[in-house]
N, CA, C, O and CB atoms as a CASP TS submission, in Angstrom:
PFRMAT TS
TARGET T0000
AUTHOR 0000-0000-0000
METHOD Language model
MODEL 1
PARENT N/A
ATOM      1  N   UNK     1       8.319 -28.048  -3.265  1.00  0.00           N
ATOM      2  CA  UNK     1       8.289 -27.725  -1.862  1.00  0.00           C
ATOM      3  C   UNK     1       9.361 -26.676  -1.586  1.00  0.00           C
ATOM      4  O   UNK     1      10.444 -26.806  -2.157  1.00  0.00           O
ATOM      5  CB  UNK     1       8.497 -28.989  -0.993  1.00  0.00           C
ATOM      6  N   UNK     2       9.145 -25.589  -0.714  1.00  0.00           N
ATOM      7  CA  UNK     2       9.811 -24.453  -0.638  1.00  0.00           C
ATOM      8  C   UNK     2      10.058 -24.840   0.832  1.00  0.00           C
ATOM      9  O   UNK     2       9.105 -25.293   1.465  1.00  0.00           O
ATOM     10  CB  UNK     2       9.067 -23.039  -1.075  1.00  0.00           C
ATOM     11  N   UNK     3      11.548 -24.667   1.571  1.00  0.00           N
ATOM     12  CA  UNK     3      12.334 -24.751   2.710  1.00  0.00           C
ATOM     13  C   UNK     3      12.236 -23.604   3.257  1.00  0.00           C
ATOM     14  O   UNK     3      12.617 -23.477   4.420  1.00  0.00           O
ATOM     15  CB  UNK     3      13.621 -25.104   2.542  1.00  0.00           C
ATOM     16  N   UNK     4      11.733 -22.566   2.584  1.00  0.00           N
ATOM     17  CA  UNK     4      11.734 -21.144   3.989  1.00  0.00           C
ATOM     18  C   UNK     4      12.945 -20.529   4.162  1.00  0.00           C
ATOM     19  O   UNK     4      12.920 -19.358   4.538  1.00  0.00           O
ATOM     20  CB  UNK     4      11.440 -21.661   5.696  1.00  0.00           C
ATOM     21  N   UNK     5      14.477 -21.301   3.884  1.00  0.00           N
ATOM     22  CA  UNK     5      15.344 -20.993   3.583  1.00  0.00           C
ATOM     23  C   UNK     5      15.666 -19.370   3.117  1.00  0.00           C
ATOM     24  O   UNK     5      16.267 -18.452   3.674  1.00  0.00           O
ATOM     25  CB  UNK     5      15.462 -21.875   2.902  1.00  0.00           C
ATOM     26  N   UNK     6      15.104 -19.471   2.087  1.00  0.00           N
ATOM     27  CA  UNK     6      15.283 -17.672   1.109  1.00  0.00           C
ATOM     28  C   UNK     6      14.246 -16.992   1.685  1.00  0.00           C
ATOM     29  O   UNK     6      14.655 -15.846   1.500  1.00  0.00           O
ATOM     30  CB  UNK     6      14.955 -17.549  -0.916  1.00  0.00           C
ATOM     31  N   UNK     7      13.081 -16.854   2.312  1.00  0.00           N
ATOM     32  CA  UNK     7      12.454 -16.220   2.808  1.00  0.00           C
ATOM     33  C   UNK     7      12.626 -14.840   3.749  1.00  0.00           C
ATOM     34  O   UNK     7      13.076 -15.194   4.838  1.00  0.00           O
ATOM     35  CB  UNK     7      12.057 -16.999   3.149  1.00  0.00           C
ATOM     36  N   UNK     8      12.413 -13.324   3.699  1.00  0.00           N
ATOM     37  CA  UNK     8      12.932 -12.477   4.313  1.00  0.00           C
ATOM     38  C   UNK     8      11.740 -11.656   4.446  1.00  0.00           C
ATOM     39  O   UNK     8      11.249 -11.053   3.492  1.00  0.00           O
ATOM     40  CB  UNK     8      14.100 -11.973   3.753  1.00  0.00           C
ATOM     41  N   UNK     9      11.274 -11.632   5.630  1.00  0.00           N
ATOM     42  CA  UNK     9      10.513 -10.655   5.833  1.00  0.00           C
ATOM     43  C   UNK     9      10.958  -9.218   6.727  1.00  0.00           C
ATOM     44  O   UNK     9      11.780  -9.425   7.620  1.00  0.00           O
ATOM     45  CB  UNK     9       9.502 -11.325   6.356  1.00  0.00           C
ATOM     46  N   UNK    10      10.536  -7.958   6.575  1.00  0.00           N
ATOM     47  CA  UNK    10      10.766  -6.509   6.579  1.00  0.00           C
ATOM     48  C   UNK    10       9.243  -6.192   7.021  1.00  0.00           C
ATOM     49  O   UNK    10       8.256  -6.600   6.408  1.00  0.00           O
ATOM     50  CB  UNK    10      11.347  -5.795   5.013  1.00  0.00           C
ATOM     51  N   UNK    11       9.207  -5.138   8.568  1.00  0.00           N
ATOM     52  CA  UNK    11       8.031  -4.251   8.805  1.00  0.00           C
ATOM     53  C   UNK    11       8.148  -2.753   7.796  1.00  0.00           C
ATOM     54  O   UNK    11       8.952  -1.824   7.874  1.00  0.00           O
ATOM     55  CB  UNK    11       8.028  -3.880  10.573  1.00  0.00           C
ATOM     56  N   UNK    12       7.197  -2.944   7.021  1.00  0.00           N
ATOM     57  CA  UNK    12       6.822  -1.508   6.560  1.00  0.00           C
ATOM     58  C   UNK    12       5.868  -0.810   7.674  1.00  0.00           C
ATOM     59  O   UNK    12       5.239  -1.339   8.590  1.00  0.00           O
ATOM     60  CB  UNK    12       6.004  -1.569   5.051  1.00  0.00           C
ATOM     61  N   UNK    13       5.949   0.260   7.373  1.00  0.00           N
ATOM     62  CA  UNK    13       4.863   1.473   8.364  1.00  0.00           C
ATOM     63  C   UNK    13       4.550   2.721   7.049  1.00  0.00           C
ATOM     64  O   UNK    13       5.287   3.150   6.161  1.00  0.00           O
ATOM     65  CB  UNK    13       6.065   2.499  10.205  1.00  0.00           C
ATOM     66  N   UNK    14       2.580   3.153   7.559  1.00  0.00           N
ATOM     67  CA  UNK    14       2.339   3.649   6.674  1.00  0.00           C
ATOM     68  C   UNK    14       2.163   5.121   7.317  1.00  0.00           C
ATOM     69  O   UNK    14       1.304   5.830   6.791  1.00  0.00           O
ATOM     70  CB  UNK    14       1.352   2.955   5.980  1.00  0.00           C
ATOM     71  N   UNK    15       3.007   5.731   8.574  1.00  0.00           N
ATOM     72  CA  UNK    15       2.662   7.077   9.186  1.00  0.00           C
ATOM     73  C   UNK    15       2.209   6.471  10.640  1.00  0.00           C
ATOM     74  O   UNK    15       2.496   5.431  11.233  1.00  0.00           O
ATOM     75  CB  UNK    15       1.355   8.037   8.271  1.00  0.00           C
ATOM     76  N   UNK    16       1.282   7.709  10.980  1.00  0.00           N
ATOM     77  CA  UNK    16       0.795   7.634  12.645  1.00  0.00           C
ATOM     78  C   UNK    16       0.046   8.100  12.797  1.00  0.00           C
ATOM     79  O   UNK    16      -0.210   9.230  12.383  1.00  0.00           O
ATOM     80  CB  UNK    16       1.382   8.022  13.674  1.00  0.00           C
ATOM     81  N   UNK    17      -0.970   7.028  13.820  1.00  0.00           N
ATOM     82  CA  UNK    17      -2.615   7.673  13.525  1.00  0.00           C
ATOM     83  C   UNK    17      -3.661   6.821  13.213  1.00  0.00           C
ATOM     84  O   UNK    17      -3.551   5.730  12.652  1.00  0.00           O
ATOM     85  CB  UNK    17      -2.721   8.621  12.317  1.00  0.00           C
ATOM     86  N   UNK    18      -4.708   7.370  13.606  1.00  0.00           N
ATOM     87  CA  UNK    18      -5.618   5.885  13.621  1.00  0.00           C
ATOM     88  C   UNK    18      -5.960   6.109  11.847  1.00  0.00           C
ATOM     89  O   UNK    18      -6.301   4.964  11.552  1.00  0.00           O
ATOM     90  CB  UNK    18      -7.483   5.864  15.004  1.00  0.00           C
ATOM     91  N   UNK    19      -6.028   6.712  10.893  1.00  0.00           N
ATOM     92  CA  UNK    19      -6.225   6.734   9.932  1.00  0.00           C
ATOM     93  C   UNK    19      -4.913   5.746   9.589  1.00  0.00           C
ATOM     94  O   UNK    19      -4.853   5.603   8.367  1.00  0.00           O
ATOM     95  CB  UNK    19      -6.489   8.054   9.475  1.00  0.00           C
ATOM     96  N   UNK    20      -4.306   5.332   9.982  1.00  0.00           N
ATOM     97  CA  UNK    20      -3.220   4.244   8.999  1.00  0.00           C
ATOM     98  C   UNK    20      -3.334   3.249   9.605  1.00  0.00           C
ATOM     99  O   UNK    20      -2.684   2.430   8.956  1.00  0.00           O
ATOM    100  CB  UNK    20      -1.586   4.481   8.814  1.00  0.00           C
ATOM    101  N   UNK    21      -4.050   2.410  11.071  1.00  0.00           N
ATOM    102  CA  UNK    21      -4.739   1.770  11.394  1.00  0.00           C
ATOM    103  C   UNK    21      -5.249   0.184  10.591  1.00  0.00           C
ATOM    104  O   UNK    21      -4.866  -0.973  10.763  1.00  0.00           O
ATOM    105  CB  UNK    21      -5.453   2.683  11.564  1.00  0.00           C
ATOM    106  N   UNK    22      -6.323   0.829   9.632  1.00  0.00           N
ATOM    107  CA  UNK    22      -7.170  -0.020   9.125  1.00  0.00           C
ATOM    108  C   UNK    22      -6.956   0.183   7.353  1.00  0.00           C
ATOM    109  O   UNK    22      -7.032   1.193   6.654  1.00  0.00           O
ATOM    110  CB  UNK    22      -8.702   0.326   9.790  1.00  0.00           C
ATOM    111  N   UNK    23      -6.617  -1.463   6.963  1.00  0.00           N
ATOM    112  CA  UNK    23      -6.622  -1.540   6.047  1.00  0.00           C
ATOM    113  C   UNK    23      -7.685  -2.137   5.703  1.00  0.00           C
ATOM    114  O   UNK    23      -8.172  -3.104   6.288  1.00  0.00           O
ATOM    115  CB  UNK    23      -5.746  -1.827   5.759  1.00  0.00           C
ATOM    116  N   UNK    24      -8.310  -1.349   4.278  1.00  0.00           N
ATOM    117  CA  UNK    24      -9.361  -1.978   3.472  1.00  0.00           C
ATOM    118  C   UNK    24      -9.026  -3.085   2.725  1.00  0.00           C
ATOM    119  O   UNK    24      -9.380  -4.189   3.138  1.00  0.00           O
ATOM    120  CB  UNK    24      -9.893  -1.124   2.619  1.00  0.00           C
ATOM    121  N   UNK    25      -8.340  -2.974   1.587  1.00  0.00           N
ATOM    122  CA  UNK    25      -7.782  -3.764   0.971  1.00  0.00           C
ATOM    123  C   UNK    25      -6.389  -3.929   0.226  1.00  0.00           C
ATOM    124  O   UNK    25      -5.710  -2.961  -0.114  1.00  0.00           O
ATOM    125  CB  UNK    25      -8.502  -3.866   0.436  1.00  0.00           C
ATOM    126  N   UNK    26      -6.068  -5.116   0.028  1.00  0.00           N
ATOM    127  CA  UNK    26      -4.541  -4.985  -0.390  1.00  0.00           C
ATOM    128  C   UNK    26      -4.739  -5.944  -2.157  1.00  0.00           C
ATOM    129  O   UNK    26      -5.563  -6.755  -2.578  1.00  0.00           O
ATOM    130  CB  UNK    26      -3.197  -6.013   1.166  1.00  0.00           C
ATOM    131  N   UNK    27      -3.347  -5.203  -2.822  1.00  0.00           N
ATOM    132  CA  UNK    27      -3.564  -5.955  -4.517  1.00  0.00           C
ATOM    133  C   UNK    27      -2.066  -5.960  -4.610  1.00  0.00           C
ATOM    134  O   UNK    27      -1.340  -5.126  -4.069  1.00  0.00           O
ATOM    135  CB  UNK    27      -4.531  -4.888  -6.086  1.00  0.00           C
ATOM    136  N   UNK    28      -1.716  -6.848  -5.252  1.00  0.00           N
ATOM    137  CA  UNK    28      -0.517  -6.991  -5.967  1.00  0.00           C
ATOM    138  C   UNK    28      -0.823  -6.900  -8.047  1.00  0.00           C
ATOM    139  O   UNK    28      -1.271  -7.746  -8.822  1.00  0.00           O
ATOM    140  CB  UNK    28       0.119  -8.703  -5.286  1.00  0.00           C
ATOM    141  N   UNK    29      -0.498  -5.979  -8.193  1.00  0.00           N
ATOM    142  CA  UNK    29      -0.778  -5.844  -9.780  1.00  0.00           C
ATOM    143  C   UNK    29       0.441  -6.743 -10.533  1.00  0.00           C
ATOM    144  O   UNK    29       1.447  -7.296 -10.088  1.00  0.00           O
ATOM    145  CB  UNK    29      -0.705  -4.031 -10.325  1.00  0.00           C
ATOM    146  N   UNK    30      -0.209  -6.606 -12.062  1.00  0.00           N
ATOM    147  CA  UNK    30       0.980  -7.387 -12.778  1.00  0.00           C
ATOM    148  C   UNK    30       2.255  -6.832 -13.040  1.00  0.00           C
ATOM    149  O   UNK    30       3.008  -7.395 -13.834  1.00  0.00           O
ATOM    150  CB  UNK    30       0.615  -7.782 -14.008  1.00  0.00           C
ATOM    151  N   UNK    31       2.601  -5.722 -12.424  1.00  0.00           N
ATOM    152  CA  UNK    31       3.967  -5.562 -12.108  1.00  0.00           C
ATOM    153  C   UNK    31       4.677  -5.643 -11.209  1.00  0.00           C
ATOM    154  O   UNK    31       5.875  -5.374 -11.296  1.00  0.00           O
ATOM    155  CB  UNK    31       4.259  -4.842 -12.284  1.00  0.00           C
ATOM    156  N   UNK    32       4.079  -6.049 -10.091  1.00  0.00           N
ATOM    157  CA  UNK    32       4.874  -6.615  -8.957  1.00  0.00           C
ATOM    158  C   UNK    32       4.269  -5.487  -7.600  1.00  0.00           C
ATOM    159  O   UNK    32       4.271  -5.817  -6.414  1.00  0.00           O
ATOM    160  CB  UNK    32       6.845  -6.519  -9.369  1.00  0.00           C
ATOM    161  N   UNK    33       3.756  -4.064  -8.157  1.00  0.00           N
ATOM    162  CA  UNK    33       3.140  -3.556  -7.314  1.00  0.00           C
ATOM    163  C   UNK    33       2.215  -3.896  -5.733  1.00  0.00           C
ATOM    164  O   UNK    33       1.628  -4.943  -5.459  1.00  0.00           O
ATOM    165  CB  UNK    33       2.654  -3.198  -8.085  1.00  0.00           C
ATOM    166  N   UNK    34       2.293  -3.041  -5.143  1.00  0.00           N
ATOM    167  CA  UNK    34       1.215  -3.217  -4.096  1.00  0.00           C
ATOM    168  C   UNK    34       0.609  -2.334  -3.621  1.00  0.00           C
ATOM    169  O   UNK    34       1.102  -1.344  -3.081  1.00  0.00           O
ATOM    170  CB  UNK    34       1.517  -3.723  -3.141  1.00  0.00           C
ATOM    171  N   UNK    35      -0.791  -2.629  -3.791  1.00  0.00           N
ATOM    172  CA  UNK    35      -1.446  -1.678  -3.900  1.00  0.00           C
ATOM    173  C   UNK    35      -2.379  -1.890  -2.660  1.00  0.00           C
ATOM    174  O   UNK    35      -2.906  -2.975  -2.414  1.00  0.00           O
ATOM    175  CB  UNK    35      -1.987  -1.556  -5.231  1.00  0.00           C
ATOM    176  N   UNK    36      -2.609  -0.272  -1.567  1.00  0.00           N
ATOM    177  CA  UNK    36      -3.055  -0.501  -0.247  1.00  0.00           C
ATOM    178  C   UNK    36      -3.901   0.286  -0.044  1.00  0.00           C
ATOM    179  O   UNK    36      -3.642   1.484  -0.154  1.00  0.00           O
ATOM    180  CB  UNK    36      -2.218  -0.459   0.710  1.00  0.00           C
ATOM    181  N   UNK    37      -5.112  -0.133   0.300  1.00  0.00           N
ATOM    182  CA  UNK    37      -6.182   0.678   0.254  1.00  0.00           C
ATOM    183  C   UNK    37      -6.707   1.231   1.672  1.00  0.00           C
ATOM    184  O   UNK    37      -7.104   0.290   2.360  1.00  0.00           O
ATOM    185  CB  UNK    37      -7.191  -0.058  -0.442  1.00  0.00           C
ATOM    186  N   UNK    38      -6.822   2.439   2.293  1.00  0.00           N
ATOM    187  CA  UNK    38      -6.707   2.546   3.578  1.00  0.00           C
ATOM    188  C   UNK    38      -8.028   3.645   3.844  1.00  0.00           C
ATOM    189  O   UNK    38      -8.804   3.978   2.949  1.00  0.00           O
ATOM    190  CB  UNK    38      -5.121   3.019   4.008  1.00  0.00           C
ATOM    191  N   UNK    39      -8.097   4.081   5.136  1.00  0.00           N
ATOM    192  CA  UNK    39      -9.101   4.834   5.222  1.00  0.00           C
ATOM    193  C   UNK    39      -8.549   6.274   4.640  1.00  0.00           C
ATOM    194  O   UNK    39      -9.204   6.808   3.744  1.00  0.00           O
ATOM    195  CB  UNK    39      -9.643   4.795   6.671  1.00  0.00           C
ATOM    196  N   UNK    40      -7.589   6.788   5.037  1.00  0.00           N
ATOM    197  CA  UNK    40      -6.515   7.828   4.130  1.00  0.00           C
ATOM    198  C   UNK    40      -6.438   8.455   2.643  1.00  0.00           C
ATOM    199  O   UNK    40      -6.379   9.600   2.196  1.00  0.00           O
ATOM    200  CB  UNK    40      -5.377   7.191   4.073  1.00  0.00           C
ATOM    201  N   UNK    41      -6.471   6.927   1.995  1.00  0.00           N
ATOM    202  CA  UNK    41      -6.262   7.001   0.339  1.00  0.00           C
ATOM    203  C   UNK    41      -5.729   5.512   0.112  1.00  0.00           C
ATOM    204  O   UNK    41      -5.908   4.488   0.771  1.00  0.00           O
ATOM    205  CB  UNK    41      -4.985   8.336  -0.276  1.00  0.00           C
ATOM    206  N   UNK    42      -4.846   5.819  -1.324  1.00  0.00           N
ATOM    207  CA  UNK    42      -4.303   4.594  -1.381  1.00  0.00           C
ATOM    208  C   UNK    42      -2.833   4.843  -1.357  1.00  0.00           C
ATOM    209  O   UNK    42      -2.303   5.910  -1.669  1.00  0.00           O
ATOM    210  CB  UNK    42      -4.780   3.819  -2.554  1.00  0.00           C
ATOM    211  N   UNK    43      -2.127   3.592  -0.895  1.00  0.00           N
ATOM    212  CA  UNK    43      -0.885   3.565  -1.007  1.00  0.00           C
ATOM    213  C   UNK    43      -0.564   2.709  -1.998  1.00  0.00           C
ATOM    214  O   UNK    43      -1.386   1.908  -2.442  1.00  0.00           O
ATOM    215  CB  UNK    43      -0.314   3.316   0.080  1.00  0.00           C
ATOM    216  N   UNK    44       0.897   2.820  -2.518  1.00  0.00           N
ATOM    217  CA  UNK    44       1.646   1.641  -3.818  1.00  0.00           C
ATOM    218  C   UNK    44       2.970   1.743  -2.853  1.00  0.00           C
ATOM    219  O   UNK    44       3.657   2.610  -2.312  1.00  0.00           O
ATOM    220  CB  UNK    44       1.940   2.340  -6.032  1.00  0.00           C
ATOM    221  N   UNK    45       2.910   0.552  -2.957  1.00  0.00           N
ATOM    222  CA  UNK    45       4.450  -0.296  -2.274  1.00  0.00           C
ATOM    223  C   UNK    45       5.445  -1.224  -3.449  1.00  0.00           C
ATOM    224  O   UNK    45       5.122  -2.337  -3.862  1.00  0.00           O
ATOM    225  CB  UNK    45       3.836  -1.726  -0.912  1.00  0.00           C
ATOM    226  N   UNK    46       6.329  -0.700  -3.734  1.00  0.00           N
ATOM    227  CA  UNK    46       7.061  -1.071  -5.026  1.00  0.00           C
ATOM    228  C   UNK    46       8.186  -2.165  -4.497  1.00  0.00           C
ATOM    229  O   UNK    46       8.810  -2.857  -5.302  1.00  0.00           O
ATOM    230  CB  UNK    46       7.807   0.384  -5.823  1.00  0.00           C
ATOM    231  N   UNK    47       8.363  -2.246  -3.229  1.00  0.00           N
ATOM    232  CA  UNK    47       9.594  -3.592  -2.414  1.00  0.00           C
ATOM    233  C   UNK    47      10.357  -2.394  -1.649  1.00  0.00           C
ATOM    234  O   UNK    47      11.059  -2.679  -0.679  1.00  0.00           O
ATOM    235  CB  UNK    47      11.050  -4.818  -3.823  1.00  0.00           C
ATOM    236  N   UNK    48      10.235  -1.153  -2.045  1.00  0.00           N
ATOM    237  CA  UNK    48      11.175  -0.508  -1.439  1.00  0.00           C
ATOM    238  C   UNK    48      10.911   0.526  -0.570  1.00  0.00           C
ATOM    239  O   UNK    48      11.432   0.673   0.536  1.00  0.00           O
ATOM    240  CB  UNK    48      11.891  -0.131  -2.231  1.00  0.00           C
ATOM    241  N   UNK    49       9.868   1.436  -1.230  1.00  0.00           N
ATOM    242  CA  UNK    49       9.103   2.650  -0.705  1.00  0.00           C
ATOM    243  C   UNK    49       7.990   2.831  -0.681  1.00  0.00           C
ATOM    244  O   UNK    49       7.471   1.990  -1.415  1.00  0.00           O
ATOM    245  CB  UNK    49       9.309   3.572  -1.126  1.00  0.00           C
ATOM    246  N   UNK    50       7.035   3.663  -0.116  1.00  0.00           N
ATOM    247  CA  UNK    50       5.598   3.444  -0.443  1.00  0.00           C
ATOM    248  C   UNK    50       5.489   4.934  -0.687  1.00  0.00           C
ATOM    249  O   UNK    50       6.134   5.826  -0.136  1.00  0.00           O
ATOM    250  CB  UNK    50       4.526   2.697   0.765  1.00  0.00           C
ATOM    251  N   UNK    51       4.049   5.094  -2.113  1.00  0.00           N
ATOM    252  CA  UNK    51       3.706   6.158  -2.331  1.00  0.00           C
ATOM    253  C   UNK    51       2.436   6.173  -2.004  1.00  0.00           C
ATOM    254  O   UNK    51       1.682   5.204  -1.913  1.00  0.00           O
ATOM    255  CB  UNK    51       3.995   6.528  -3.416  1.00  0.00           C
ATOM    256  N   UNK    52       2.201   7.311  -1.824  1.00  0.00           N
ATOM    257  CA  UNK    52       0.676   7.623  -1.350  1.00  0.00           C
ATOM    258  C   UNK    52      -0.185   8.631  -2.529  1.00  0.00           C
ATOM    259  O   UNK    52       0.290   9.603  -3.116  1.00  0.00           O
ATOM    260  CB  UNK    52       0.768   8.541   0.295  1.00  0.00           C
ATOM    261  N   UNK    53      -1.410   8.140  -2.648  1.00  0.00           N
ATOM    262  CA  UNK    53      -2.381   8.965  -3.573  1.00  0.00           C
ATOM    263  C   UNK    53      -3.371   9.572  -2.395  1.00  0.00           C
ATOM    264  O   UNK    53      -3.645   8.963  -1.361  1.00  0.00           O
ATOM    265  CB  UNK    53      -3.291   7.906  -4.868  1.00  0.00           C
ATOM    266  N   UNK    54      -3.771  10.657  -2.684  1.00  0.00           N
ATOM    267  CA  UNK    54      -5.214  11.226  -1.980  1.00  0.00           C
ATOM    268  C   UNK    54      -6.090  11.610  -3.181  1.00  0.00           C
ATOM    269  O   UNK    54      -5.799  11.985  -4.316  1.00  0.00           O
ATOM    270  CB  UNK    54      -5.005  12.710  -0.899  1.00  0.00           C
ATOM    271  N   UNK    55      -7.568  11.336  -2.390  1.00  0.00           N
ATOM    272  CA  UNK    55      -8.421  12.249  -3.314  1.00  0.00           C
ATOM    273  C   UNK    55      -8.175  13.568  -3.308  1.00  0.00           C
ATOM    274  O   UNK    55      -7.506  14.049  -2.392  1.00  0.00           O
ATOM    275  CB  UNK    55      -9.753  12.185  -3.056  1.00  0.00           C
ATOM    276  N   UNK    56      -8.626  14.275  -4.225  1.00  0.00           N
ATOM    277  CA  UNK    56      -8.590  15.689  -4.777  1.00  0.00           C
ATOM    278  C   UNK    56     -10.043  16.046  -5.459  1.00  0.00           C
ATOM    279  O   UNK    56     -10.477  15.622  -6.530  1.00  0.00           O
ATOM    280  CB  UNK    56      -7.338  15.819  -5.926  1.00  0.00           C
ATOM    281  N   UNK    57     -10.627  16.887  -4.594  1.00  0.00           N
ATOM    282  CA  UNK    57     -11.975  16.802  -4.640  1.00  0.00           C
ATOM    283  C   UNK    57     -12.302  17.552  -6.161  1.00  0.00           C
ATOM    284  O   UNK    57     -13.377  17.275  -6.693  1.00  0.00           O
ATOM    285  CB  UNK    57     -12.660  17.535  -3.238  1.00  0.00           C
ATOM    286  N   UNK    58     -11.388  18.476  -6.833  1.00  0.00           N
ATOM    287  CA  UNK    58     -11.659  19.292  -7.530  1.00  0.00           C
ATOM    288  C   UNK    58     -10.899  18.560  -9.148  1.00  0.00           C
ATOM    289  O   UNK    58     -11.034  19.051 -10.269  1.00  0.00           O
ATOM    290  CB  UNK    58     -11.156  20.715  -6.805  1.00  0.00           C
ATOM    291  N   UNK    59     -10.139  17.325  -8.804  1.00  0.00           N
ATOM    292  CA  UNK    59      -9.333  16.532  -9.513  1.00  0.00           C
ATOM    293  C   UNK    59     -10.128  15.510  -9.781  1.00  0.00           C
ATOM    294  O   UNK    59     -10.584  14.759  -8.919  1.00  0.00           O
ATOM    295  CB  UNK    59      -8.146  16.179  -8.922  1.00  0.00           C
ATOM    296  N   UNK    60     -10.396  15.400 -11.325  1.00  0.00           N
ATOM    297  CA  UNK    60     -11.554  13.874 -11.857  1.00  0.00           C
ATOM    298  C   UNK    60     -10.905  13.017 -11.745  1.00  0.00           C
ATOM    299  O   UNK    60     -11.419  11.951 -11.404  1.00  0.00           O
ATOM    300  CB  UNK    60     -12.198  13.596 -13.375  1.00  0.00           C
ATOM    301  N   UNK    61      -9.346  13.103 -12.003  1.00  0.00           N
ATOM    302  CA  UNK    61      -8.224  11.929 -12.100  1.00  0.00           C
ATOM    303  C   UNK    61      -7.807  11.387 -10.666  1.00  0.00           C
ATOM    304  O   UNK    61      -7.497  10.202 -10.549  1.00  0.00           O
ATOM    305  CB  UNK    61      -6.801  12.515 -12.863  1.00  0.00           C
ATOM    306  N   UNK    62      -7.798  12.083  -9.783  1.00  0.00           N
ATOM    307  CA  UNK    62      -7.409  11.516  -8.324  1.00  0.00           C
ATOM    308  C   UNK    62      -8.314  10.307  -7.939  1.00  0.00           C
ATOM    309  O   UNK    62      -9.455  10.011  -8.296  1.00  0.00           O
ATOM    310  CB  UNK    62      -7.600  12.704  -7.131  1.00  0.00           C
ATOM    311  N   UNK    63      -7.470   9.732  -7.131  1.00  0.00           N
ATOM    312  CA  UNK    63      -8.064   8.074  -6.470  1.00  0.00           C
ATOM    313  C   UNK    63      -9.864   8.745  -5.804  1.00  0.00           C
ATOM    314  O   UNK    63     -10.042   9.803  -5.201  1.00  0.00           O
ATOM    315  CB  UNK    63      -6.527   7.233  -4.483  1.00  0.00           C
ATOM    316  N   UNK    64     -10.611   8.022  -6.070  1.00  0.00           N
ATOM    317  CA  UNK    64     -12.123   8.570  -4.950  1.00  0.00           C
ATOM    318  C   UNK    64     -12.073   7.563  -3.726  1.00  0.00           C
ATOM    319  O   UNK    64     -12.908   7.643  -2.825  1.00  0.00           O
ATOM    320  CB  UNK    64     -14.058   8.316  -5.846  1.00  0.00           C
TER
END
């Protein structure tokens, strides 16, 4: 049983705009990652900062 005690929650923000709005989906990978799927692109949230991917229409490797 966990007391809530150590518990700390922090608002992240992903910009401004109805494109940061709506989240599709969210993942936590096996490294502790977080991974945020938005109408935008995707974001990765590491505990500290968030990075952002876009597609790149001319890029095979970019997020689709």
């Amino acid at each position: 049983m966990v007391d809530g005690t150590d518990l700390r929650f922090a608002r992240i923000t992903f910009g401004e705009g109805p494109s940061h709005l709506e989240i599709d989906d969210i993942l936590q990978d096996d490294q502790g990652f977080l991974w945020i799927g938005a109408q935008n692109g995707l974001k990765r949230f590491d505990g500290y900062s968030i990075r952002e991917f876009h597609s790149e229409p001319n890029d095979l490797n970019s997020p689709t």
